[in-house]
C-alpha positions as CSV (number, residue, x, y, z in Angstrom):
1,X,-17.5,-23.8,7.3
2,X,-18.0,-22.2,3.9
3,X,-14.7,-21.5,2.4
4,X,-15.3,-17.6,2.1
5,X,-16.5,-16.8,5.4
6,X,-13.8,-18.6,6.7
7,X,-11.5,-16.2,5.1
8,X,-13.1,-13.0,5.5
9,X,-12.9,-13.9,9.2
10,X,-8.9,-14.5,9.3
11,X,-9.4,-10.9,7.6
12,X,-10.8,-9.3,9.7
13,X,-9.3,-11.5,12.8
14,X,-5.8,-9.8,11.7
15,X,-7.1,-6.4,11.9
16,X,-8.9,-7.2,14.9
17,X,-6.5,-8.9,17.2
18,X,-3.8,-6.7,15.9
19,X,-6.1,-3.4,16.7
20,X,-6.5,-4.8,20.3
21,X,-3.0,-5.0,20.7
22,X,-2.2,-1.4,19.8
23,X,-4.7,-0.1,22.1
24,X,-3.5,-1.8,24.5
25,X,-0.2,1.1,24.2
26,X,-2.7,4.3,24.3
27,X,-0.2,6.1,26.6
28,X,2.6,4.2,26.6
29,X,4.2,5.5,23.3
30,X,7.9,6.1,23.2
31,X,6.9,10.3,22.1
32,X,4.0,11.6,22.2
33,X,3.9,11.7,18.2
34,X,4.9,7.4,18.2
35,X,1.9,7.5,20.8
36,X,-0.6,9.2,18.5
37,X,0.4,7.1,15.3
38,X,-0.2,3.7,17.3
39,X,-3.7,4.6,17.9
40,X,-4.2,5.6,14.4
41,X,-2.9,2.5,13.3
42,X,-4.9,0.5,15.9
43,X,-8.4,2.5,14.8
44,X,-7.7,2.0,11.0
45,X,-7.5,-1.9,11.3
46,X,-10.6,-1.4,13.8
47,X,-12.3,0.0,10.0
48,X,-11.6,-2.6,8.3
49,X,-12.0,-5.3,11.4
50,X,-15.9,-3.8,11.0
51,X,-15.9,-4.3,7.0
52,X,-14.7,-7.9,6.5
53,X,-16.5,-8.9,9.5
54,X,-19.9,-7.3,8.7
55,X,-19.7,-9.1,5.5
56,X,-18.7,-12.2,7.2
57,X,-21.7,-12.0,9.4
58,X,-23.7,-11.5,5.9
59,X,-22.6,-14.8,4.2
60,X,-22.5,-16.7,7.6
61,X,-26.9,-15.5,7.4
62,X,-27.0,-16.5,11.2
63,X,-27.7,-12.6,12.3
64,X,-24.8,-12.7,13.5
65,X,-23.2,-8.3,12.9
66,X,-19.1,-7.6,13.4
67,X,-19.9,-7.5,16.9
68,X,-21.3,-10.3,17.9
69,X,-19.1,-11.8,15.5
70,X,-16.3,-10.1,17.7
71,X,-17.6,-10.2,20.9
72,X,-19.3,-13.7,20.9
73,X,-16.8,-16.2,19.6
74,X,-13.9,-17.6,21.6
75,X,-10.4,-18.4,20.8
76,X,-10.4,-21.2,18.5
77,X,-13.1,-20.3,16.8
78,X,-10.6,-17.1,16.0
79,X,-9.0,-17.6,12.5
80,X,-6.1,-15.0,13.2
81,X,-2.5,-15.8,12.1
82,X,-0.2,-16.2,15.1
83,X,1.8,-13.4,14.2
84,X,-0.6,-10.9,15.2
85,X,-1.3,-12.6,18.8
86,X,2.9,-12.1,20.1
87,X,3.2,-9.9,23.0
88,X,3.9,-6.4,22.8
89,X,7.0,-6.4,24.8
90,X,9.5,-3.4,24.0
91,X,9.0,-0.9,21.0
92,X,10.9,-3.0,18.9
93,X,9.2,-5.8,19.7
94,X,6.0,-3.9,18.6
95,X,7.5,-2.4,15.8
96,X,9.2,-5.1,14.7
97,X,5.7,-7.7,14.2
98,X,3.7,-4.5,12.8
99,X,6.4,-4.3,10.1
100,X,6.2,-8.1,9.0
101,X,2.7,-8.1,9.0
102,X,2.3,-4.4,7.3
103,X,4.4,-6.0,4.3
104,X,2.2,-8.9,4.0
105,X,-0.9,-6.6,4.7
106,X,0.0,-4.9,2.2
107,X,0.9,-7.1,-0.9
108,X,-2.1,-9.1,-0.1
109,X,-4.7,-6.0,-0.1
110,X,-3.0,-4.8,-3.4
111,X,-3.8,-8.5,-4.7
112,X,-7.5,-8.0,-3.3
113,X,-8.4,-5.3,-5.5
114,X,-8.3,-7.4,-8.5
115,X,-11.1,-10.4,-6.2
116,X,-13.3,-11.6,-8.0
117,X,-16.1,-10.9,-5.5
118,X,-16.9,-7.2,-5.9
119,X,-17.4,-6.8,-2.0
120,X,-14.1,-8.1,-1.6
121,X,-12.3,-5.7,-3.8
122,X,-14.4,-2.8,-2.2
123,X,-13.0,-3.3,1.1
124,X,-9.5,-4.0,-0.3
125,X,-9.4,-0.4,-2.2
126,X,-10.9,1.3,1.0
127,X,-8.1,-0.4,2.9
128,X,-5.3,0.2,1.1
129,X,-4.9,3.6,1.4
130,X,-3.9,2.7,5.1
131,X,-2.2,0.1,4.9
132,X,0.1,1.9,2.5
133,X,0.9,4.4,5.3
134,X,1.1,1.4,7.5
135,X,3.3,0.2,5.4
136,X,5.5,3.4,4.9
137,X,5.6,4.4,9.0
138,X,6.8,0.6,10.3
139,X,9.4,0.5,7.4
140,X,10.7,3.5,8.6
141,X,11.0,3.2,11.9
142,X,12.8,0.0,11.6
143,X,15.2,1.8,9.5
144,X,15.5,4.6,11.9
145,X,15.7,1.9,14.9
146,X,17.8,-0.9,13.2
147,X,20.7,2.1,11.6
148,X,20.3,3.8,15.1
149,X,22.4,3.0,18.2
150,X,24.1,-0.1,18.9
151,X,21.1,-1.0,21.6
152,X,18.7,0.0,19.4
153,X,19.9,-2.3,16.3
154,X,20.7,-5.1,18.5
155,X,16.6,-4.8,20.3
156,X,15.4,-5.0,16.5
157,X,17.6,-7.7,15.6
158,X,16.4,-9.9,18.7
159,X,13.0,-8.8,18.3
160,X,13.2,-9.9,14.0
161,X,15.4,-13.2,14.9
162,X,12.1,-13.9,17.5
163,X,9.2,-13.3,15.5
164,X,10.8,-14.5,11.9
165,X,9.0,-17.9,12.5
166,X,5.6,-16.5,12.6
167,X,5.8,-14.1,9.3
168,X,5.4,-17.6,7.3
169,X,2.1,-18.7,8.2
170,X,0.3,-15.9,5.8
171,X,2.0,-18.1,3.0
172,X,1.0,-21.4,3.9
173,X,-2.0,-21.9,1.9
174,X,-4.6,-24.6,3.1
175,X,-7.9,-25.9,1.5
176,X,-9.6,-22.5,2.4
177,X,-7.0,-20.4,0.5
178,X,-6.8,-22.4,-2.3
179,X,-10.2,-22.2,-2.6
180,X,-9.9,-18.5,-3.0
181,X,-7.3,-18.7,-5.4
182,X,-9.1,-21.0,-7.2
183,X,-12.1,-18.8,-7.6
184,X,-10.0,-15.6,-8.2
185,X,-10.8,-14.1,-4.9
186,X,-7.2,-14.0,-3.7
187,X,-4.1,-13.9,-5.2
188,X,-1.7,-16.9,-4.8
189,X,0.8,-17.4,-1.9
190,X,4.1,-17.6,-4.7
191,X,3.6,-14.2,-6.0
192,X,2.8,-12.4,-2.5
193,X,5.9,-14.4,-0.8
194,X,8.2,-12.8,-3.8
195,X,6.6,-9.7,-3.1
196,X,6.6,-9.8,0.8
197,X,10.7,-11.1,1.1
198,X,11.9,-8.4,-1.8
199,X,10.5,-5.4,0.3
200,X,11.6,-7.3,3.8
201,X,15.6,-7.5,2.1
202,X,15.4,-3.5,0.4
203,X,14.5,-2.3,4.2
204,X,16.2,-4.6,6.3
205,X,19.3,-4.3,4.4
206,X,18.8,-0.3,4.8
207,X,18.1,-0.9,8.3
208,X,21.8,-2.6,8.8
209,X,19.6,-6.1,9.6
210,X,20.2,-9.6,9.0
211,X,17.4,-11.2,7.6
212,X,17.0,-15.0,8.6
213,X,16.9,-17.7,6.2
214,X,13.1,-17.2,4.1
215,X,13.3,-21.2,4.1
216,X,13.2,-21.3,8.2
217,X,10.7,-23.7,10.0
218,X,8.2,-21.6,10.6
219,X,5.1,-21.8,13.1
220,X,1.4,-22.6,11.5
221,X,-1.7,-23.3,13.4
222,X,-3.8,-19.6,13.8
223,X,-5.9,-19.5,10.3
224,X,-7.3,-23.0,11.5
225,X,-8.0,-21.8,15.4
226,X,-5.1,-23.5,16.9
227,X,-3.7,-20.4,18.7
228,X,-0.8,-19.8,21.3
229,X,-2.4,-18.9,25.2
230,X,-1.7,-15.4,25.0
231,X,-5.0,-15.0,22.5
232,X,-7.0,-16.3,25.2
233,X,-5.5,-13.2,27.2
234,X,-6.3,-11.0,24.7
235,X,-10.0,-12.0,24.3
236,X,-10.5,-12.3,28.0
237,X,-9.6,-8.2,28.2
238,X,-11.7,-7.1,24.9
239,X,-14.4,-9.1,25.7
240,X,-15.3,-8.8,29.0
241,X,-18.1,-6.1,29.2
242,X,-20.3,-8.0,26.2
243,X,-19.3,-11.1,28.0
244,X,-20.5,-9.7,31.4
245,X,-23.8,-7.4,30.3
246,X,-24.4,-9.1,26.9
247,X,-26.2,-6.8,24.3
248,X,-25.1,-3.8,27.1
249,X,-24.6,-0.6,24.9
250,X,-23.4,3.3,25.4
């Protein structure tokens, strides 16, 4: 696979299998206001889901749109990193994975507005905008639910402790990043990682958190399709009506 559709579609996989997730909470919102915000959250990534992947679809020149590009593929053709496929499970949980990969979201779209490929840096300076709120809600929260009660702090400790191993993936670079890098598409994994741990230690140490050790073991696998059995899960749900009455539209 061409090194640049390959990584506009872990691009927009991220938004996409993250988006999924958040809808799947319409309703179930700690506050009706927390409630609101997750759906916002879930149809900003949605955008850009539809951005990278319609360009994707462009330099793949198969005729293949975001759709069919989302609708169409299974799991391991999905170039997502793992972090964005672990389970919901409690509000800090949630919180807690939208906040890692928020920071790293965020550092990587700032770097993306500098690409080299002018599409590239188009969709980057639409995005950021969002991701900067993004950024600035699940930093707060985790604040708010870390320097909270003592069950609150010790839920977003667990839930931080159990998803530390995936936030490392974004920063292990392969051929397909390097590529990137080399052509000035992307900015390098050193200065994002510097970037992503010095905003994770200024909140988490405001939050009353321990951060684990940045030089954990950490799990890899999702940017080359090798993907945990909950993304199967996932797909099975979002996929279904395309999957059932193909080309079937409102």
């Amino acid at each position: 696979m061409d090194a640049k559709l390959d990584y506009l579609l872990r691009q927009g996989d991220n938004a996409l299998i993250l988006s999924q997730q958040l809808c799947q909470l319409c309703g179930k919102g700690p506050a009706l206001e927390e409630d609101m915000a997750l759906s916002n959250v879930a149809l900003d990534l949605l955008g850009q889901t539809r951005m990278w992947l319609s360009y994707a679809g462009e330099c793949e020149g198969r005729g293949r749109d975001e759709d069919r590009l989302a609708f169409d593929r299974d799991a391991q053709d999905y170039r997502n990193c793992l972090l964005v496929e672990q389970p919901n499970g409690s509000y800090a949980d949630t919180m807690m994975r939208q906040f890692l990969f928020d920071t790293w979201h965020y550092f990587l779209m700032d770097g993306l507005t500098r690409s080299s490929d002018p599409r590239i840096a188009e969709i980057a300076q639409k995005s950021i905008k969002e991701v900067t709120y993004h950024l600035r809600r699940s930093g707060d929260l985790v604040v708010r639910l870390g320097d909270g009660t003592d069950i609150s702090h010790a839920k977003m400790q667990t839930a931080l402790d159990e998803l530390w191993m995936y936030s490392g993936e974004m920063f292990i670079y392969d051929a397909v990043d390097d590529a990137m890098v080399e052509q000035g598409v992307a900015p390098g994994a050193d200065s994002l990682r510097k970037h992503f741990l010095d905003h994770l230690a200024d909140v988490l140490n405001e939050a009353t958190l321990n951060m684990p050790s940045p030089d954990a073991w950490m799990q890899r696998g999702g940017k080359q399709g090798r993907h945990t059995e909950r993304l199967g899960y996932i797909l099975a749900e979002m996929q279904f009506l395309q999957r059932a009455y193909p080309g079937a539209q409102w």
